[in-house]
VOGU-3710 file (C-alpha; in Angstrom, 3 decimals, decimal comma):
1> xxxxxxxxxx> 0,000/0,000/0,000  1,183/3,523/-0,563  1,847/5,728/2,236  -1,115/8,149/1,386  -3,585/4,530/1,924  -1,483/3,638/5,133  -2,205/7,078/6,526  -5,448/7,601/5,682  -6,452/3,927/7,328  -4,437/5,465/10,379
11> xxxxxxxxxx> -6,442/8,560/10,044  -9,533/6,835/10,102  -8,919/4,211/12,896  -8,363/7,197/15,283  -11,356/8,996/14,237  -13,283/5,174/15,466  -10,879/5,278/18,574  -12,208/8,918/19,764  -16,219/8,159/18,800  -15,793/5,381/21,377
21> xxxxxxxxxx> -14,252/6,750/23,942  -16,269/9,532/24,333  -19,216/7,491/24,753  -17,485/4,941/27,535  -15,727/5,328/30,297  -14,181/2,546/32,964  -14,883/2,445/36,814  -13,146/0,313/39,655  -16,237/-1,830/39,794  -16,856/-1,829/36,089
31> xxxxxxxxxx> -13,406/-1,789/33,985  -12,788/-0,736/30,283  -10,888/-3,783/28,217  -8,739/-1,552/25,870  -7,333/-3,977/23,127  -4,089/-2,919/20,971  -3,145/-4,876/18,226  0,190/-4,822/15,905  1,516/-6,565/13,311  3,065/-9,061/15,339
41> xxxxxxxxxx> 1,545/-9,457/18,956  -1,720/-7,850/21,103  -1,730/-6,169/24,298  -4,594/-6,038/26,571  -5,421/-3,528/29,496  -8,300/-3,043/32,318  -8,563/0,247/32,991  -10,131/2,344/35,610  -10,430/5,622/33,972  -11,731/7,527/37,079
51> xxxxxxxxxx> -8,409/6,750/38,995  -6,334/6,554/35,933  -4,989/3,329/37,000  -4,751/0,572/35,150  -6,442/-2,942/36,844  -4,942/-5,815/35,038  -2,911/-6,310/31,965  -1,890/-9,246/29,834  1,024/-9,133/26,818  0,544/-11,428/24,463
61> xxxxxxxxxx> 4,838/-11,009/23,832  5,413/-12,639/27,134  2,731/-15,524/26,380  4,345/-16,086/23,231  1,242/-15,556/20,950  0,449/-14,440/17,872  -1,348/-11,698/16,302  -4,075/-14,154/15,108  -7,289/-15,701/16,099  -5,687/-17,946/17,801
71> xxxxxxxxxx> -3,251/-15,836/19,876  -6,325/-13,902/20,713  -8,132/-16,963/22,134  -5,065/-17,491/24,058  -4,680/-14,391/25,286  -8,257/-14,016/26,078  -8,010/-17,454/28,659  -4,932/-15,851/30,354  -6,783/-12,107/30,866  -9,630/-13,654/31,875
81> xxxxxxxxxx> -7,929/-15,974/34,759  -6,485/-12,193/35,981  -9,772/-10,609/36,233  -11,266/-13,453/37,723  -8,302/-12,803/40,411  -9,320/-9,377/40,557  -13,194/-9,984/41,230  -14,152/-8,619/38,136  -16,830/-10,402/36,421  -18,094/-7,763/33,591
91> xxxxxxxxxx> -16,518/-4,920/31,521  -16,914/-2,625/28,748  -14,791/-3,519/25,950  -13,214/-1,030/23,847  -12,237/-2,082/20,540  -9,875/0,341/20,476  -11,113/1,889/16,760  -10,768/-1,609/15,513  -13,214/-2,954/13,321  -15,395/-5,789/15,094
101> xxxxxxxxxx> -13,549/-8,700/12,774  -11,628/-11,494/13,229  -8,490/-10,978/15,724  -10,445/-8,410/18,231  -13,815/-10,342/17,412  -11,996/-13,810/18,392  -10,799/-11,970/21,690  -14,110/-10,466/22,999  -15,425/-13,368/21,880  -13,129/-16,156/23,839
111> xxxxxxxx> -13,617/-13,621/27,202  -17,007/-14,097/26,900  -16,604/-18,222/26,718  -14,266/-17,582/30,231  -17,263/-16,225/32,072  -16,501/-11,952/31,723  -19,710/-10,122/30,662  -19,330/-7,810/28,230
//
């Protein structure tokens, strides 16, 4: 792709990223799941945004995964275990200006299996 494509799908993924967050917003008893994919691995945060802390985290460098549905999956079973740790049973998840497809749909999708409500 050209460089005028690769910044205007930049361009465009923020513009989703901003929509989003202004309409949600993470508490202690109700955390935001911020997902961040690259090109080779996804990160994964809980995130209390009234304390500006962050509640749990999970890198999918240090599991060793992918950035692929099945890395997600993976992922998705060890984040899961962490909030369960935590006492946190549901969250709002925040795609992050993703698109709902594939790698971030596989994640939300495998927390859900794991018993967090989203």
């Amino acid at each position: 792709m050209t460089a005028n494509v690769l910044k205007r799908k930049l361009a465009l993924r923020i513009k989703r990223k901003r929509r989003i967050r202004a309409k949600i917003s993470g508490t202690a008893v109700l955390p935001r799941i911020s997902i961040f994919k690259s090109n080779r691995t996804l990160y994964v945060q809980a995130i209390d945004d009234v304390a500006a802390v962050t509640i749990a985290a999970a890198d999918g460098r240090k599991l060793g995964v992918k950035a692929n549905k099945e890395g997600a999956v993976t992922l998705a079973k060890e984040f899961a275990k962490t909030l369960k740790a935590k006492k946190i049973e549901t969250a709002l998840f925040d795609r992050n200006g993703y698109l709902y497809h594939g790698v971030i749909a596989a994640f939300a999708d495998a927390l859900r299996e794991n018993g967090i409500k989203l």
